[in-house]
C-alpha positions as CSV (number, residue, x, y, z in Angstrom):
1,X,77.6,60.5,134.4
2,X,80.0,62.9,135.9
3,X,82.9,61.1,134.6
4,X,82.1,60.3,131.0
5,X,83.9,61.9,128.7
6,X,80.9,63.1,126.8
7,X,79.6,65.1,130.0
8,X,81.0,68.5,131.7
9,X,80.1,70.3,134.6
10,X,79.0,72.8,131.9
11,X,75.3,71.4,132.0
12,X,72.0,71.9,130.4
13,X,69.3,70.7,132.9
14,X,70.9,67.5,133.1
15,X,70.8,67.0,129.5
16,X,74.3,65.7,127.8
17,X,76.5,69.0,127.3
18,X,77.8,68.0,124.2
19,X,74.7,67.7,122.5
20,X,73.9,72.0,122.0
21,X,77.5,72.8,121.3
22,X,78.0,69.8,118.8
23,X,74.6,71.1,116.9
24,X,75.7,74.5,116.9
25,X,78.9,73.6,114.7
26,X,77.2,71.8,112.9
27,X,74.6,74.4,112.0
28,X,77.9,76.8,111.6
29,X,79.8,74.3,109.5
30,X,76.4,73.9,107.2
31,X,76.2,77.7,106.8
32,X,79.5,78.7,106.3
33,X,80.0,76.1,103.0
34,X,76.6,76.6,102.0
35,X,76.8,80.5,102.2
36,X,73.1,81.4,101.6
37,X,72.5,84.4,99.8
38,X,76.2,85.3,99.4
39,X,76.9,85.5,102.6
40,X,80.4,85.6,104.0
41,X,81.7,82.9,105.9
42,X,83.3,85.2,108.7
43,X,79.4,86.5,110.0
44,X,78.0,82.9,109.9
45,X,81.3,82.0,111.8
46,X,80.9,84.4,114.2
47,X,77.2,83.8,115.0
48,X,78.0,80.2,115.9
49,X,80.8,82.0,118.1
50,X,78.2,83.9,119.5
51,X,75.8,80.9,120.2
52,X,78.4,78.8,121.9
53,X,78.6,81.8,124.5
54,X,75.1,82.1,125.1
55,X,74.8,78.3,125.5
56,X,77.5,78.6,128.1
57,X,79.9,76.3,126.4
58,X,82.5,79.0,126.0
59,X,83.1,82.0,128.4
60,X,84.7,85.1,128.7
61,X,88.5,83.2,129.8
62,X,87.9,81.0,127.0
63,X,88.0,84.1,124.5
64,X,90.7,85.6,126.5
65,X,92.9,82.3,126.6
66,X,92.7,82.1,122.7
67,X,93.2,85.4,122.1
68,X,96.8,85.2,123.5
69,X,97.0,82.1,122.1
70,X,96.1,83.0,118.4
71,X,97.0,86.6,118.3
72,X,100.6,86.0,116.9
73,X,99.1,83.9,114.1
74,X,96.6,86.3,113.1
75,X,98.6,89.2,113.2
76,X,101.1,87.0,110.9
77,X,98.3,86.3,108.5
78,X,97.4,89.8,108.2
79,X,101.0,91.1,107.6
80,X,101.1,88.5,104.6
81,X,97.9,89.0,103.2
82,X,99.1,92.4,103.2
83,X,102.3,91.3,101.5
84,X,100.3,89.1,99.1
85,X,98.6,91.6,97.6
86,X,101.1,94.0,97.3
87,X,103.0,91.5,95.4
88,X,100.5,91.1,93.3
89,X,100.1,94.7,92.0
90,X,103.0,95.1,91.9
91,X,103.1,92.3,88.9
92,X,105.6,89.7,90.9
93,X,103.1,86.6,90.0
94,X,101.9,87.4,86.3
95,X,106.1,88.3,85.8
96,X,106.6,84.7,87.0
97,X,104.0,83.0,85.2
98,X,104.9,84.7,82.1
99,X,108.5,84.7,82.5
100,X,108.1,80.6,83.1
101,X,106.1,80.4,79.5
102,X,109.4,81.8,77.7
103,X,111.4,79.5,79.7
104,X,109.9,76.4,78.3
105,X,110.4,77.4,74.9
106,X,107.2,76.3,73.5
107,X,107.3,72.9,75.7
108,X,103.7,72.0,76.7
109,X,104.9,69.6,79.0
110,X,108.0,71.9,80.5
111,X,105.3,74.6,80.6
112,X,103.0,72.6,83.0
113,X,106.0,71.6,85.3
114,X,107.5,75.2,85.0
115,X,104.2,76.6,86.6
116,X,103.5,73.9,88.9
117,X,107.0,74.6,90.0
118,X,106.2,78.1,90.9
119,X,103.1,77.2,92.5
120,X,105.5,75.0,94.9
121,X,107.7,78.4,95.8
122,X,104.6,80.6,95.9
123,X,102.7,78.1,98.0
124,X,105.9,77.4,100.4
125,X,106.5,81.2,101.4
126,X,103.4,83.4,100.7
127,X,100.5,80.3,101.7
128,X,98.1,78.4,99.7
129,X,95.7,81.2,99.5
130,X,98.2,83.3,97.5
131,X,98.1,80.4,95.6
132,X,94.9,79.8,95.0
133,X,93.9,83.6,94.9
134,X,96.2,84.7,93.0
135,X,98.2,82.5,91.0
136,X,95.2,80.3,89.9
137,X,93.3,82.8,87.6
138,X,96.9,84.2,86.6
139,X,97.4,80.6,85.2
140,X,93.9,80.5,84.0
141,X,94.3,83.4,81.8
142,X,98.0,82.6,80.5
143,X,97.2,79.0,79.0
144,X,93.6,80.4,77.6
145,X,96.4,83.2,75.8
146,X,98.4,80.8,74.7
147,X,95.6,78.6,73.2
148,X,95.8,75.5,75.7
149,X,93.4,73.4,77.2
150,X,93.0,75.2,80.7
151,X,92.0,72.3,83.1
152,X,95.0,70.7,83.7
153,X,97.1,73.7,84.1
154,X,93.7,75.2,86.5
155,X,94.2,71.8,88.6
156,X,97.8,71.3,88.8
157,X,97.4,75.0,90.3
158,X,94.7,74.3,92.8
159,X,95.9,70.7,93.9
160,X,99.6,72.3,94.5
161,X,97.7,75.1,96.4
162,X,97.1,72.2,99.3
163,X,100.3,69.5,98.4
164,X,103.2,71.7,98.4
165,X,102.1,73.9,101.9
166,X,103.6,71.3,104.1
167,X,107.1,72.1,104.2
168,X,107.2,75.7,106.2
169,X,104.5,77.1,109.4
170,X,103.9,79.8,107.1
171,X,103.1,77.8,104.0
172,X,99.4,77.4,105.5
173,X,96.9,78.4,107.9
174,X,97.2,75.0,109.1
175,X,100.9,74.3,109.9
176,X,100.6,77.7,111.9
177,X,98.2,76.5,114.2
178,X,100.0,73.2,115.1
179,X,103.8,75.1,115.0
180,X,101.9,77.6,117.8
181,X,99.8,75.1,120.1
182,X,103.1,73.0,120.2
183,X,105.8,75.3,120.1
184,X,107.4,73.8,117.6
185,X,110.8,74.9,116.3
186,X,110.4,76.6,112.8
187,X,113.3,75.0,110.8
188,X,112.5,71.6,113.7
189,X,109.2,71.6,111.7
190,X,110.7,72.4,108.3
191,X,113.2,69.5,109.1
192,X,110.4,67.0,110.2
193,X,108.4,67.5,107.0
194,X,110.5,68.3,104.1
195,X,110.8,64.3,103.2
196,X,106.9,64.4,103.7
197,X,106.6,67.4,101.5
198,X,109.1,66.6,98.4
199,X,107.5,63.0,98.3
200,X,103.9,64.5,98.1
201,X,105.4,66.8,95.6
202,X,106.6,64.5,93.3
203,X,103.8,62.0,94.0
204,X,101.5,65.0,92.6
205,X,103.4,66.0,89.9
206,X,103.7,62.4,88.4
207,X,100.2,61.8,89.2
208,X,98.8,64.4,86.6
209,X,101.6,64.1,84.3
210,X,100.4,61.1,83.5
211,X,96.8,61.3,84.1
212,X,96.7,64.4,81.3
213,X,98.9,63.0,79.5
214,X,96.4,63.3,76.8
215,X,95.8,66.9,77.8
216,X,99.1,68.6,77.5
217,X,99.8,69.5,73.9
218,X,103.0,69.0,73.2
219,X,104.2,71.7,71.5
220,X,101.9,75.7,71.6
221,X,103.0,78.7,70.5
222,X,105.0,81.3,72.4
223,X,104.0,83.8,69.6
224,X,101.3,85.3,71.3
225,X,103.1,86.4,74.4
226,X,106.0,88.2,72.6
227,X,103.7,90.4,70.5
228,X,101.7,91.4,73.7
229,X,104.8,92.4,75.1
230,X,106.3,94.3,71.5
231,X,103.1,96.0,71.3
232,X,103.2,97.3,74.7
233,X,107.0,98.4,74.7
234,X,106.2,100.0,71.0
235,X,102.7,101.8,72.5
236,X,104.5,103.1,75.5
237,X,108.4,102.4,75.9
238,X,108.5,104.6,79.1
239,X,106.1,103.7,81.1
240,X,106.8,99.7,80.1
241,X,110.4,100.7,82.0
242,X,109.0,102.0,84.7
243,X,107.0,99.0,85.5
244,X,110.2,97.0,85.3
245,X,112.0,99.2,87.9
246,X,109.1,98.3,90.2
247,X,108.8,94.7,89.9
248,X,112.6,95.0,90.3
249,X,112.0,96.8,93.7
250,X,109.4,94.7,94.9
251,X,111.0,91.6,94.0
252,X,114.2,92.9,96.0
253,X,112.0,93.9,99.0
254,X,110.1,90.4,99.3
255,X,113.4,88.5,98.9
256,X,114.3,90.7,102.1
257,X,111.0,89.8,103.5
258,X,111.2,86.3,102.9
259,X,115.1,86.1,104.2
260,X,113.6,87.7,107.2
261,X,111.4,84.9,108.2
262,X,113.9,82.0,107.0
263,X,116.3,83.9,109.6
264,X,113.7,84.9,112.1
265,X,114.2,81.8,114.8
266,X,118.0,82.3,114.5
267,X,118.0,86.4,116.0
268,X,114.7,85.5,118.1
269,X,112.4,87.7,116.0
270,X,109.2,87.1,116.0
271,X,106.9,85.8,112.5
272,X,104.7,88.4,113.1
273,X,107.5,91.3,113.7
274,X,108.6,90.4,110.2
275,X,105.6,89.8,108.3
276,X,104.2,93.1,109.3
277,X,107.3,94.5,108.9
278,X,107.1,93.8,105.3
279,X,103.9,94.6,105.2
280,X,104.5,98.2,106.1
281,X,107.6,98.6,103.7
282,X,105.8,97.4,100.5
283,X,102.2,99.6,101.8
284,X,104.7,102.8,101.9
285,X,106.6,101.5,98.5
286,X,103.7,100.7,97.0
287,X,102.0,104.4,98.1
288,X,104.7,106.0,96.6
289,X,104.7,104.5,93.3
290,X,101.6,104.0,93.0
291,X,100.7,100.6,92.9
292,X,98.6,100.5,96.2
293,X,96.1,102.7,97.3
294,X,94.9,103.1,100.8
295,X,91.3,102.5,99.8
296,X,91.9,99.4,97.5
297,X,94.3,97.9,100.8
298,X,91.1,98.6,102.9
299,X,88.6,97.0,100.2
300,X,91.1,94.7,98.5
301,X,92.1,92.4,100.9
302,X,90.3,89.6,102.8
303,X,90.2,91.3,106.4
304,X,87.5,88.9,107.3
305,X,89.3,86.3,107.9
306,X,90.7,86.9,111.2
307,X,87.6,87.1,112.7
308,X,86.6,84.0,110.7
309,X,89.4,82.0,112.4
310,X,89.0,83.3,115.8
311,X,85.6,82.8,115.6
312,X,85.7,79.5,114.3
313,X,88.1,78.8,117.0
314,X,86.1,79.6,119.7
315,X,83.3,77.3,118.4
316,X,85.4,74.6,118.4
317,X,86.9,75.4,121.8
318,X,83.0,75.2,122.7
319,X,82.7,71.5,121.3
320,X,85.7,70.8,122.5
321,X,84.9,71.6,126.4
322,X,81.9,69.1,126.1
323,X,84.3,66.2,125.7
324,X,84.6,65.8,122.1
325,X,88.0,66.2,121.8
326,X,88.7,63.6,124.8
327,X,86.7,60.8,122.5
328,X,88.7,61.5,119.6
329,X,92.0,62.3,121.3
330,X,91.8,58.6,122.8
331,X,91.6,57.7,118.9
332,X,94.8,59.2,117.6
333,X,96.8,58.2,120.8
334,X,96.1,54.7,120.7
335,X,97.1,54.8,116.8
336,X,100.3,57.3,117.6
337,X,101.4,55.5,120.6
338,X,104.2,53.3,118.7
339,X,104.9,56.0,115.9
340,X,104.4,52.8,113.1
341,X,104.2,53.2,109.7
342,X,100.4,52.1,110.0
343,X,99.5,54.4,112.9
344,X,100.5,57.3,111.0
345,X,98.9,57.0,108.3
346,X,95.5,55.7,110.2
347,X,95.9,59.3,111.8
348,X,96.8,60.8,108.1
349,X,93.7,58.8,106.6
350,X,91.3,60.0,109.1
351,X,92.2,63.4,109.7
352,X,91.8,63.4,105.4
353,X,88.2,61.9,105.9
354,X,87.7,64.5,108.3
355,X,89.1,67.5,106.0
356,X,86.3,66.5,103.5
357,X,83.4,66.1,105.9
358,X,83.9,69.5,108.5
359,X,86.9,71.6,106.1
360,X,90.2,71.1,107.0
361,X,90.2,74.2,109.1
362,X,88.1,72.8,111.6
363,X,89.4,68.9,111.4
364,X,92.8,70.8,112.3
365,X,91.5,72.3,115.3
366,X,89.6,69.3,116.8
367,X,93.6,67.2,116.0
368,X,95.1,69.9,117.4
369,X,92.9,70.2,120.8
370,X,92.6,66.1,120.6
371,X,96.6,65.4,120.7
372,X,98.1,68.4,122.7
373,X,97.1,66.5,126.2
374,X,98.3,63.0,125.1
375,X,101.8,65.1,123.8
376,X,102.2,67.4,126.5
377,X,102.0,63.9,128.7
378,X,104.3,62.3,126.3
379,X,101.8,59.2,125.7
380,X,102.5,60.3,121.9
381,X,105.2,62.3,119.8
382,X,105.2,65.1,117.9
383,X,105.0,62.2,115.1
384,X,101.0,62.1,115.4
385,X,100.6,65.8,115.3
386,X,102.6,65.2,112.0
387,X,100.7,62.6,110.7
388,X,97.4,64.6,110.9
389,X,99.1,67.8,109.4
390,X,99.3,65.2,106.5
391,X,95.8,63.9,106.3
392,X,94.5,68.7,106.9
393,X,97.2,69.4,104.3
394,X,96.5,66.8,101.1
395,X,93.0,65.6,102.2
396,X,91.4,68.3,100.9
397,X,92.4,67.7,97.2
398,X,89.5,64.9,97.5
399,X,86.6,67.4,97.4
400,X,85.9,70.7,96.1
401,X,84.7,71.5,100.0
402,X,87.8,70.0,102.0
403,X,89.5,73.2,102.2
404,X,88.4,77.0,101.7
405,X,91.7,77.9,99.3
406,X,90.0,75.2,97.1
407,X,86.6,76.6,97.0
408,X,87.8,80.2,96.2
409,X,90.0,79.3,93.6
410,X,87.5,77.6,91.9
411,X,84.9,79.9,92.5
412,X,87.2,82.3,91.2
413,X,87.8,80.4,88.2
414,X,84.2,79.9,87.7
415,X,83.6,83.5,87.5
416,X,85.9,83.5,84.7
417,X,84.1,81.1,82.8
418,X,85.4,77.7,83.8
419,X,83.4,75.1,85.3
420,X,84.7,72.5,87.6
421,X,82.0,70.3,88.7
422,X,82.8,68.5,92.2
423,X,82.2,65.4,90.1
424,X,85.0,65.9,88.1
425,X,86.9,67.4,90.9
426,X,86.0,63.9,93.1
427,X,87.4,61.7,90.1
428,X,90.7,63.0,89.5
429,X,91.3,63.2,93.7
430,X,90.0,59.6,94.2
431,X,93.1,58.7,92.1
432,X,95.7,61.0,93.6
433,X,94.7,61.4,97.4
434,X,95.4,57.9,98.4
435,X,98.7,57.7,96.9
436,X,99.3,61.5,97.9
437,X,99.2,60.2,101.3
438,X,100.7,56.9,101.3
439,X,104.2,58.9,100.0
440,X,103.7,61.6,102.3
441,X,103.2,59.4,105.2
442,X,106.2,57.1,104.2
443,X,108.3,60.0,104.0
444,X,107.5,61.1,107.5
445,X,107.8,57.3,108.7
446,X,111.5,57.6,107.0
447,X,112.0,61.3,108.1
448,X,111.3,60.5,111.5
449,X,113.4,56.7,111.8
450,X,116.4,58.8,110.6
């Protein structure tokens, strides 16, 4: 018994050690999508931390180890959520979403490319959450302005959220937790996935052109937005300059900020140095003129969720010292082993599955603990690690639950008034997923043969 894979010295009475910590995710997992009574996901995260280290699946080196280990992500995250919202009160995002409605000259169809376009840069450097914080009810809001039906423009948004954050580490939660645990090389990832990326991109972008084709008026008027802005030059000239100066400050300062990082591996700075270097100069800018207050930093932002992802960590690094991760590491090597078209995507397809059954958060940490033994021992390549990045990434456009940037954005957007049912959400991704990931895998098959 001593040898199966399924048992650990970690034991229960005799009683099989994964069972406890495998029904305490579980329970955790339930609870943290269902959110009874409101409740955030970061407490119900960190009681199932809590439970793993009474049940003795988890100890005090365990939350030591990952500590080291995910400190530098965290402290990354926090610099850009800092970052992120500065940007955001500053006016950088409704600037770009507005200035992209003049751009396509009263084009429905160049309007809907134009703003799924800047949810592609927004996603790539500031993460999907920006995306599906911020920019999502920013969208929401323009096309209900300019008179157009809003769930195309609401989807394209929230799908892009998840498709285009495969290209960077940065671009999602996700990437940073594989780039870390493997040590990969920031523009060696951007360089293994950018095929992967621009052929998901695409895929998407074709994918609802097409399918709301029936949707996307051709031609809306751009009326509406030049007499808001005449009417607010003409009420107050003054202070309508002064906002320009700032978003002309900000913007220079994030260009900076985002320079920083694409230069960071080549001067040895760390992400973290820079992000929270950026964080402190647009805090201090934004003091001074006024765009961010201490309190609102303190209330406005989503602090929870580094405790959410340490916690959540550390009940996975419970299930996965009961042998859970050897099972299901002996799956992806076997299909990694020859780095074949099929392979991949079997890895892609699953880890997708997997997205929409436990989150993508969590299916990325059991891939992650699964492959970095078979990797380190060079039975597979950094292909397979790939491959699942794939199936965390573009999964999640399946279901409304495969990913938490999905579920806020559309709880968000529900607030507002607009109801996507997971129904409706499940149709439109049984069409796109599939061939979301057949391109993106093909891509990396390519990428990775060159």
């Amino acid at each position: 018994m001593g040898s199966d894979p399924c048992y650990s010295s970690r034991g229960y009475g005799g009683a099989p050690t994964l069972v406890i910590p495998l029904l305490i995710f579980i329970a955790t997992l339930i609870l943290i999508l269902w959110r009874p009574r409101g409740i955030r996901e970061a407490w119900f995260a960190a009681a199932g931390a809590i439970a793993m280290l009474l049940a003795g699946a988890v100890d005090g080196g365990d939350v030591r180890d990952l500590a080291v280990e995910t400190a530098p992500v965290l402290v990354f995250l926090a610099g850009m959520l800092v970052v992120g919202y500065a940007a955001d009160r500053a006016g950088v995002f409704v600037w770009l979403a507005r200035h992209t409605a003049r751009l396509s000259g009263g084009s429905g169809r160049r309007l809907f490319v134009g703003l799924y376009a800047v949810g592609v840069v927004v996603t790539v450097w500031f993460s999907l959450d920006t995306t599906a914080v911020i920019l999502t009810p920013i969208v929401y809001s323009l096309v209900q302005a300019l008179g157009l039906p809003p769930l195309p423009f609401v989807l394209a948004t929230t799908y892009v959220a998840n498709t285009a954050s495969l290209l960077l580490p940065v671009s999602n939660l996700t990437n940073l937790i594989v780039w870390n645990r493997f040590h990969i090389p920031f523009w060696g990832f951007a360089a293994a996935m950018a095929l992967p990326a621009l052929a998901a991109i695409a895929v998407n972008l074709l994918l609802f052109l097409w399918l709301f084709r029936h949707d996307i008026p051709s031609r809306f008027p751009v009326d509406a937005l030049d007499s808001t802005a005449e009417a607010a030059a003409a009420s107050d000239p003054a202070a309508r300059a002064s906002a320009q100066r700032l978003l002309a400050e900000c913007l220079i300062i994030l260009v900076l900020l985002l320079a920083g990082i694409a230069a960071a591996p080549f001067f040895g700075w760390e992400l973290w140095q820079v992000a929270v270097a950026g964080a402190v100069v647009l805090a201090v800018h934004g003091a001074i003129r006024g765009y961010v207050h201490p309190r609102e930093l303190a209330g406005g932002i989503s602090w929870d969720l580094m405790p959410f992802v340490f916690s959540l960590f550390l009940v996975l690094r419970g299930v996965g010292n009961s042998g859970l991760t050897e099972v299901f590491s002996s799956v992806l090597a076997d299909e990694g082993a020859g780095g074949s078209f099929w392979g991949l995507l079997v890895i892609a397809a699953t880890t997708a599955l997997g997205s929409n059954l436990i989150n993508n958060l969590p299916m990325v940490l059991v891939a992650a603990d699964s492959l970095t033994a078979p990797v380190a021992s060079g039975q597979v390549s950094l292909a397979s690690v790939y491959a699942a990045l794939l199936g965390t990434n573009l999964g999640p456009n399946l279901t409304v639950i495969g990913s938490l940037a999905t579920m806020l954005a559309l709880s968000i957007i529900g607030s507002k008034g607009m109801r996507v049912s997971g129904v409706q959400y499940l149709k439109v991704g049984a069409v796109t997923v599939p061939l979301l990931l057949l391109g993106s895998v093909l891509g990396l098959w390519l990428a990775l043969r060159g």
